[in-house]
TORDREN-972846 format. One record per residue (C-alpha): residue in three letters; x, y, z. Coordinates in pm, whole numbers, padded with zeros to 5 digits, always signed. Layout:
BEGIN
AlaXYZ;...
end
This chain:
BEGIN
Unk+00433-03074+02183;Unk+00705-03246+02037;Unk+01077-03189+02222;Unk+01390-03168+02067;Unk+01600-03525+02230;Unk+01933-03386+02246;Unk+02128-03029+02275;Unk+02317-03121+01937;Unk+01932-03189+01771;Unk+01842-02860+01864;Unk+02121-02679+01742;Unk+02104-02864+01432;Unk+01722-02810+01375;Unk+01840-02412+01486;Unk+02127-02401+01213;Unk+01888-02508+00962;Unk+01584-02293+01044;Unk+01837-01990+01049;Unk+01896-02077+00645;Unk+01544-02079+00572;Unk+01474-01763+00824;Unk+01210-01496+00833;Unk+01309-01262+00512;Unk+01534-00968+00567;Unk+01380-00581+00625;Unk+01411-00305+00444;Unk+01536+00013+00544;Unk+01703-00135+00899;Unk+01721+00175+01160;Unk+01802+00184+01504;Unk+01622+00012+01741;Unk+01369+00230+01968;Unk+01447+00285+02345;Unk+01243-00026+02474;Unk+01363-00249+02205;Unk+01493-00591+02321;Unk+01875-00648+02290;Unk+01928-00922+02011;Unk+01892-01304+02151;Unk+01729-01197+02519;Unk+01373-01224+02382;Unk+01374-01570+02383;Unk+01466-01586+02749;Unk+01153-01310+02810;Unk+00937-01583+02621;Unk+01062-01882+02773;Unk+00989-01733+03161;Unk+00643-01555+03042;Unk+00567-01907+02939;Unk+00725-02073+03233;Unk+00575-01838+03472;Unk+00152-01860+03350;Unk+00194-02192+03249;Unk+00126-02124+02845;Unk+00362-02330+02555;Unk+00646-02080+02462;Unk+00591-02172+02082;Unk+00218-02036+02088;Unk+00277-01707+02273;Unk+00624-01634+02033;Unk+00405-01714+01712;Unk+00143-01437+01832;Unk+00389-01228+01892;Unk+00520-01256+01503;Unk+00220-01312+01356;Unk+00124-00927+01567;Unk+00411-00751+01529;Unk+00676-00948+01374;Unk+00839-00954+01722;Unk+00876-00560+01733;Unk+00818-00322+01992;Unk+00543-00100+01848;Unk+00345+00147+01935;Unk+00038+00147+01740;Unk-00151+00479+01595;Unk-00534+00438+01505;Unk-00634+00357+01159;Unk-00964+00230+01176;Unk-01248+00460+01427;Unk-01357+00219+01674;Unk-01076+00011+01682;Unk-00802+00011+02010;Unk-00463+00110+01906;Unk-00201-00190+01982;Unk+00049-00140+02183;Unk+00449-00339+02232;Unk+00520-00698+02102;Unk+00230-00885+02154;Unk-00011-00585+02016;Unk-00185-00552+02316;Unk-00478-00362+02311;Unk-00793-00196+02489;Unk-00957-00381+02703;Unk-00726-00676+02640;Unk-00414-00505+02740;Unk-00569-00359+03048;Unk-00720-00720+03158;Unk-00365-00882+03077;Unk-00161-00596+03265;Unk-00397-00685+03550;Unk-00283-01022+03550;Unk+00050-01016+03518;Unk+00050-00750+03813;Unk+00200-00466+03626;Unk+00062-00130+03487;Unk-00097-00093+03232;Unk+00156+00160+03125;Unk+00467-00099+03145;Unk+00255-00337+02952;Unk+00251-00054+02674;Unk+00615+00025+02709;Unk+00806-00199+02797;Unk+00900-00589+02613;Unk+00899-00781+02935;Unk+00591-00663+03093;Unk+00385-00651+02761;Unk+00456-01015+02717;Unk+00413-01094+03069;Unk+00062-00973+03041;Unk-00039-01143+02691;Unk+00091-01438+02882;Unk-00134-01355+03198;Unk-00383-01328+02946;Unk-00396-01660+02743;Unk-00352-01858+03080;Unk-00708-01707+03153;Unk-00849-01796+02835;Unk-00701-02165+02892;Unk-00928-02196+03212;Unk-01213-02007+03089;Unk-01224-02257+02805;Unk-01127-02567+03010;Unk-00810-02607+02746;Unk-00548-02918+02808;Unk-00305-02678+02888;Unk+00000-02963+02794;Unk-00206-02982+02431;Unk-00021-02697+02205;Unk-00311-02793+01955;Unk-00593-02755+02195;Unk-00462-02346+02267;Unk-00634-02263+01952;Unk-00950-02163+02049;Unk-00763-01946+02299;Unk-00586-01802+02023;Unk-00866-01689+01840;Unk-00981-01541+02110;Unk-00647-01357+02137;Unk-00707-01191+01810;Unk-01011-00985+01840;Unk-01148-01097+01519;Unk-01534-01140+01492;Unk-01631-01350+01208;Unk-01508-01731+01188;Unk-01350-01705+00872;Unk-01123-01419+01053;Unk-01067-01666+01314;Unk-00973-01965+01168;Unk-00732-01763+00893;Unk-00576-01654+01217;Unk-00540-01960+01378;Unk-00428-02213+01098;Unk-00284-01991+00879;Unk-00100-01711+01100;Unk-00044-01871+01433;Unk-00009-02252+01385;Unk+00229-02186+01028;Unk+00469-02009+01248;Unk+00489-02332+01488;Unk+00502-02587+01208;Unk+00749-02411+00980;Unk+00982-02252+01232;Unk+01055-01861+01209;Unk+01401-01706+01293;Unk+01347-01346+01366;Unk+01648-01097+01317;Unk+01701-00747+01471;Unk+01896-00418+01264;Unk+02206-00573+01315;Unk+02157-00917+01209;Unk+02159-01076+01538;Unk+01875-01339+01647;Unk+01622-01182+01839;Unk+01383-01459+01876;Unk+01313-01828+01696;Unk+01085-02093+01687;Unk+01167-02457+01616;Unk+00949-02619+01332;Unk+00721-02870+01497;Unk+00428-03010+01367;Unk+00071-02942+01504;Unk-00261-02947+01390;Unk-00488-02680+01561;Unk-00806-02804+01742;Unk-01030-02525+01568;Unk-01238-02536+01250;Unk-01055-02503+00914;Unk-01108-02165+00687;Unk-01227-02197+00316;Unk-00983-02296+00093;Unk-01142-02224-00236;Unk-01134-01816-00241;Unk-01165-01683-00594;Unk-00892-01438-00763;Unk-00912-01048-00733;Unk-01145-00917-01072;Unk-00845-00621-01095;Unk-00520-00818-00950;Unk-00563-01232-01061;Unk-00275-01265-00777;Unk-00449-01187-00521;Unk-00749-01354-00324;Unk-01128-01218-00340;Unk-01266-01143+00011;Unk-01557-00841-00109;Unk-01630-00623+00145;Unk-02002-00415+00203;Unk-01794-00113+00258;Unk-01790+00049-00065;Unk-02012+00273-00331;Unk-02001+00407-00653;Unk-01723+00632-00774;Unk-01877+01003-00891;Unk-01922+01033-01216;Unk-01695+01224-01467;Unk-01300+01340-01382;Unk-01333+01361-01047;Unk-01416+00965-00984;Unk-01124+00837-01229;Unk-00867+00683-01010;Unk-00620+00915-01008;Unk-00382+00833-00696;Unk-00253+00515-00462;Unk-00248+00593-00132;Unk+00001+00357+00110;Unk-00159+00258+00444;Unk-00022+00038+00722;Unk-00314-00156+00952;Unk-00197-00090+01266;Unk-00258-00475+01334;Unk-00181-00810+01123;Unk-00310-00903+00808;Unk-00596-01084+00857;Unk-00772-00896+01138;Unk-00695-00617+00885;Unk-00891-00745+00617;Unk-01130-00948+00841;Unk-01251-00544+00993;Unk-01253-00404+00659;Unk-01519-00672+00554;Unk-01693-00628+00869;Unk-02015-00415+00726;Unk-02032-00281+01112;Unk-01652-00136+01054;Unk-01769+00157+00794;Unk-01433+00118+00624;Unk-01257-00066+00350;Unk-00947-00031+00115;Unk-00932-00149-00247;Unk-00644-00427-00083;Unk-00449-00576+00195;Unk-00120-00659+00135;Unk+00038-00946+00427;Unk+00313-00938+00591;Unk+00565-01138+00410;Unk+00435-01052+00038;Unk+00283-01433+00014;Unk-00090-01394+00024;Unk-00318-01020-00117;Unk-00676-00961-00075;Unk-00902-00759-00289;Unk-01153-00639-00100;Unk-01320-00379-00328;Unk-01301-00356-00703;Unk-01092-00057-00832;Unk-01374+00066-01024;Unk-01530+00141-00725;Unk-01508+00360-00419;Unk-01348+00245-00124;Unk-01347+00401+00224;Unk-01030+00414+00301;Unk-00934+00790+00401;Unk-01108+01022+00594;Unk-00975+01354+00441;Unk-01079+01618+00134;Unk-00814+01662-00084;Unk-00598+01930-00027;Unk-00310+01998-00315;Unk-00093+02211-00038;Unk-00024+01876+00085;Unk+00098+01772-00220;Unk+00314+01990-00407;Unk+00018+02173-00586;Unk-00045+01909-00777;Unk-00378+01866-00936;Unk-00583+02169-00683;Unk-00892+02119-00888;Unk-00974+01834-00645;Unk-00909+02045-00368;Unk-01230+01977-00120;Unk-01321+01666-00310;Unk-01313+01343-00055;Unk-01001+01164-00121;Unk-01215+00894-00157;Unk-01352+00956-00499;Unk-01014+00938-00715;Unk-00811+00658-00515;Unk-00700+00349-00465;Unk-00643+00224-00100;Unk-00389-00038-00019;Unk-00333-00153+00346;Unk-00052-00342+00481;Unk-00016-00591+00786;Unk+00186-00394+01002;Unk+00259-00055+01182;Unk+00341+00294+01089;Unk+00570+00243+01421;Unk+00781-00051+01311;Unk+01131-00009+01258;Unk+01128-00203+00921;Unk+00955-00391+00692;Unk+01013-00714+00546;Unk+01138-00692+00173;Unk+00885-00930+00091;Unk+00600-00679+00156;Unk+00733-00465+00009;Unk+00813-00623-00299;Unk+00450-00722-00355;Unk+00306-00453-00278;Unk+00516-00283-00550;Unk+00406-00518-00822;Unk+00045-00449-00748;Unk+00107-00073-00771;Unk+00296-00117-01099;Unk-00018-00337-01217;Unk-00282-00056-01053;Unk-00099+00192-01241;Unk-00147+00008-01556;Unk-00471-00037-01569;Unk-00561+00290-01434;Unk-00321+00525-01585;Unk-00181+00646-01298;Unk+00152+00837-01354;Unk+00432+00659-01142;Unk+00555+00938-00912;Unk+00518+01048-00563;Unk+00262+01296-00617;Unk+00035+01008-00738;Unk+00153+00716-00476;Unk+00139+00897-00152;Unk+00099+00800+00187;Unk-00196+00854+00420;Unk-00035+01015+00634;Unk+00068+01297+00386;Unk-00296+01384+00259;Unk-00468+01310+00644;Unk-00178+01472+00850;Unk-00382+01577+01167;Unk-00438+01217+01282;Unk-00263+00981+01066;Unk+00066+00894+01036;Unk+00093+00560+00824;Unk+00280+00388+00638;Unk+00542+00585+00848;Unk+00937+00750+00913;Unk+01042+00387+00801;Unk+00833+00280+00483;Unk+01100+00269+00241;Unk+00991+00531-00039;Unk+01274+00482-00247;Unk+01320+00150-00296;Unk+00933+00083-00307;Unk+00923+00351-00634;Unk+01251+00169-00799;Unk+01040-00128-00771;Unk+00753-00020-00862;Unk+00913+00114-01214;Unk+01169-00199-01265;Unk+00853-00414-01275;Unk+00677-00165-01494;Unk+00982-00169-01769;Unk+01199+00155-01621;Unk+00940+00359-01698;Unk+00817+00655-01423;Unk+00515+00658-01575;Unk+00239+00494-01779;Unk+00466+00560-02085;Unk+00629+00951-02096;Unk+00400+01218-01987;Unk+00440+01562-02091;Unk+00299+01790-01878;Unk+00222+02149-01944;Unk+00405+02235-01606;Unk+00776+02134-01663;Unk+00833+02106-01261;Unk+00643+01817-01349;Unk+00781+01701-01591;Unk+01143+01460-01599;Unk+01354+01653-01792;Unk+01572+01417-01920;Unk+01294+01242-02089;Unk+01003+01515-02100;Unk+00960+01915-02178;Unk+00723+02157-02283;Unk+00721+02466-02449;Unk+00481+02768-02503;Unk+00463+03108-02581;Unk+00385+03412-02350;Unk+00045+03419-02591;Unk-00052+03120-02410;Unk-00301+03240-02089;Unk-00255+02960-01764;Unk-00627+02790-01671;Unk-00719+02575-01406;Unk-01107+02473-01461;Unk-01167+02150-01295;Unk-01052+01826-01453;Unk-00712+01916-01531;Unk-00371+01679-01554;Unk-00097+01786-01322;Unk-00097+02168-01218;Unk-00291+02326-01460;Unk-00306+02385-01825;Unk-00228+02651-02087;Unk-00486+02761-02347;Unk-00534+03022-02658;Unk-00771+03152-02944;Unk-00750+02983-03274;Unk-00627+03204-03540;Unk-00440+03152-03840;Unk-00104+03172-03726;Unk+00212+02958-03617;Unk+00201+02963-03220;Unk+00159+02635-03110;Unk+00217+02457-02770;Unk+00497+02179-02795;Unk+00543+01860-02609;Unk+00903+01771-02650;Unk+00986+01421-02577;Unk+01325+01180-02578;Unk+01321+00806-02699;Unk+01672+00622-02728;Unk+01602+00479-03048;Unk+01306+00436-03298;Unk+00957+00276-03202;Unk+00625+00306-03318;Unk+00427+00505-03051;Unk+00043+00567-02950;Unk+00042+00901-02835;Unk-00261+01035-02569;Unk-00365+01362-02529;Unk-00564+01468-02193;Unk-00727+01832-02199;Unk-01027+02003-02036;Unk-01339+01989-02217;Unk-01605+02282-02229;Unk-01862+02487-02500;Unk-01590+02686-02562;Unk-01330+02476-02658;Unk-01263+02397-03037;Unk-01394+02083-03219;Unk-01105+02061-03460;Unk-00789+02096-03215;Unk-00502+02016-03446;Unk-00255+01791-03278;Unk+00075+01709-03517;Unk+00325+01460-03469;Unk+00686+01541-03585;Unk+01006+01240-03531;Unk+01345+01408-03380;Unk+01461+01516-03729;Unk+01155+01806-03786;Unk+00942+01579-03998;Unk+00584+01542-03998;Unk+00494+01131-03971;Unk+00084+01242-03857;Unk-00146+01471-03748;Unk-00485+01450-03604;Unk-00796+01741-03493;Unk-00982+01645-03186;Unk-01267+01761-03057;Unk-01212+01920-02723;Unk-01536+02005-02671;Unk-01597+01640-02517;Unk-01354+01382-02326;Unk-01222+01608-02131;Unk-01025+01476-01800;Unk-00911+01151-01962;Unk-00648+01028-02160;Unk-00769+01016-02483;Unk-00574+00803-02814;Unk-00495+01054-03073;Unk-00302+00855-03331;Unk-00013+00580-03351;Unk+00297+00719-03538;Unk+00687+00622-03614;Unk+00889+00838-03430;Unk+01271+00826-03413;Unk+01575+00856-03155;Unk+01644+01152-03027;Unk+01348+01412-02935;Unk+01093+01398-03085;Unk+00744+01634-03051;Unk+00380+01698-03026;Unk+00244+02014-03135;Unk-00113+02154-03028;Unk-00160+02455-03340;Unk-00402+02740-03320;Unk-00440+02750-03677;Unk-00781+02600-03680;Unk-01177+02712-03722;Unk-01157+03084-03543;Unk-01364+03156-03283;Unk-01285+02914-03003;Unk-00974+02797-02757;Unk-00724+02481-02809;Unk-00666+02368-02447;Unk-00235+02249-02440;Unk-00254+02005-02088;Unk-00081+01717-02100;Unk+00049+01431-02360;Unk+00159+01059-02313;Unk+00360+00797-02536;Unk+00330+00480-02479;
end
């Protein structure tokens, strides 16, 4: 290990670290109860290191690569896997091994800072002499550090190793608590890990080009028809770092998966399974009680079918997370909701927690809703949606942008396959009743306007749809036939519309004998 020569080197090297420091969190709250004051983790470090004879600089980049040097206390996410528990993510068999070591129990190695790193200390020293490590070699302590991380395959490992652990020595990291204050830091010095390197030519996601390809056996087809078209993002946190995240979800022994992994500081996403697909990512039926009542047709369908899963390296526990994260993980929901059509709104990007309540808690109290949907929308042009959608349920509808209006004539359905919370629908007959989707654009544009409705025998094959700009006049009009398509958007016509509000009617005044379903309309 290279030393700093002089007290004023050191402060130097620390002043210029502390520019280039670990990014800012979002939504800073109070620390927890066991939470290290700012600046005295360092000195727990240094002893733990002091005391079991391990280099301070590879048991502090553990720590951040685990937990980002928080005090957490892990839920489970994946079955099968041990929950992690304080800074150094202790877990299972690990933590109870390390605990043993260090001579405390295992319950102050859950709860409390000094104790948990005492024991991951404890811990590593053992590895060191099982392996027959040069204990004075920081490079030679990576095969101990792989072993530190649980992971299984060598891919996993050496990720872990070169790309987690050993970064964090050779670029430095500054860590900073709620208040600004340093908690803990790690002068840059360079090292090259004694352990095999990982692959460094990894193809780009097939959905997301910014992300890295790592497919995982854990997936099957989507069902067929409405029910498999992804519908909803749902947030998850690991409940561990990054890449033992994605190296279990691509673990065909694990039994789970997500559509992506998002790391901890926004720099590096994996695909693991394509969108189109069917990850296994949640272990609940869908229940709409959960959710506002929004779309109860998939009530008892798995979750599974109509979502997309993204996981992030970290803890539904943690006080924060790092802007960074967050940030990317916003630009891949804008881009999911792109391709997938997936309205923009928090009855379509949910958390686990919220649709798998009775064991899962993640992303967590601290995931920063609001500022992850701002982002979300800024990238996608301002928009809260894939365009404006026009629902046939105004509470779902933004009413500054969006309304509908209908007659009492109109009956309420809810056959499955329907947008938002149900859908209105009425006998064709010559006369002027029609359903209207009102909507506001702040100056003229040419439009493509989508119409989603449920299909069935019944429905009519000549729905007329008419297009009218803000002052009353017709610029299009279209019939569709319902009878097919159903729970879809489907392209109805491109039209000049102008500012102000402007509107889509659904008439009945078509071929008698059959219904016009009025569900939902987009502009985009």
């Amino acid at each position: 290990m290279r030393s700093i020569r002089s007290l004023a080197a050191a402060a130097a090297a620390l002043s210029l670290l502390a520019a280039c420091s670990d990014e800012p969190t979002t939504s800073p709250t109070a620390p927890p109860p066991n939470a290290p004051a700012a600046g005295q983790l360092d000195v727990t470090f240094d002893r733990a290191a002091a005391e079991f004879d391990v280099p301070a600089s590879v048991l502090k980049a553990i720590g951040y690569v685990e937990t980002r040097w928080q005090m957490v206390q892990g839920a489970e996410e994946f079955p099968g896997q041990p929950v992690a528990s304080g800074i150094m993510a202790l877990k299972g068999a690990q933590l109870e091994r390390g605990a043993a070591l260090a001579r405390v129990s295992a319950e102050a190695a859950k709860t409390q800072p000094e104790a948990n790193v005492r024991a991951a200390a404890a811990l590593l020293a053992a590895y060191a002499d099982e392996l027959k490590l040069n204990r004075s070699d920081v490079a030679a302590w990576a095969p101990a550090v792989a072993r530190y991380s649980g992971i299984a395959d060598a891919d996993g490992q050496a990720a872990y190793v070169h790309r987690d652990v050993y970064a964090a020595i050779n670029e430095g990291v500054v860590g900073r608590g709620p208040l600004g204050g340093v908690v803990a830091s790690i002068l840059p010095a360079p090292v090259s890990a004694d352990f095999p390197l990982p692959p460094t030519a990894l193809a780009a996601g097939p959905d997301y080009a910014a992300a890295i390809w790592r497919p995982s056996p854990n997936y099957n087809a989507r069902p067929t028809g409405s029910i498999g078209d992804p519908a909803m993002i749902i947030i998850h946190t690991c409940e561990g770092s990054y890449t033992s995240c994605w190296s279990w979800l691509t673990n065909s022994s694990s039994g789970v998966s997500a559509h992506y992994v998002v790391n901890e500081s926004g720099s590096e996403i994996s695909q693991l399974v394509r969108e189109s697909d069917r990850a296994w990512h949640i272990g609940a039926t869908y229940d709409c009680s959960l959710n506002s009542s929004v779309e109860c047709w998939r009530n008892g369908y798995s979750s599974n079918h109509f979502t997309v899963g993204i996981e992030h390296g970290g803890y539904a526990s943690q006080t924060s997370f790092p802007v960074g994260q967050i940030d990317a993980s916003a630009k891949l929901s804008c881009d999911i909701t792109q391709g997938q059509a997936i309205p923009r709104d928090r009855y379509h990007i949910l958390a686990h927690g919220q649709l798998q309540p009775y064991n899962r808690t993640d992303p967590g109290p601290n995931w920063p809703w609001t500022d992850y949907m701002n982002r979300i929308n800024s990238y996608c042009g301002g928009g809260t949606s894939t365009g404006i959608i026009v629902d046939s349920n105004n509470t779902n509808n933004n009413s500054t942008v969006a309304r509908y209006e209908v007659s009492a004539n109109w009956a309420t359905g809810s056959s499955a396959g329907y947008y938002g919370t149900g859908y209105n629908y009425a006998s064709t007959q010559a006369l002027s009743d029609p359903a209207t989707f009102w909507f506001y654009l702040p100056a003229a544009a040419t439009k493509t306007v989508d119409a989603w409705w449920v299909a069935g025998t019944n429905r009519s094959a000549s729905a007329p749809f008419i297009a009218y700009n803000a002052s009353g006049a017709e610029v299009g009009r279209v019939s569709v036939n319902q009878q097919a398509n159903g729970g879809k958007w489907n392209a109805i016509g491109t039209w000049n519309f102008s500012a102000g509000w402007n509107k889509i009617q659904l008439s009945r005044w078509t071929t008698t004998g059959y219904v016009v379903i009025a569900d939902a309309v987009r502009i985009r």
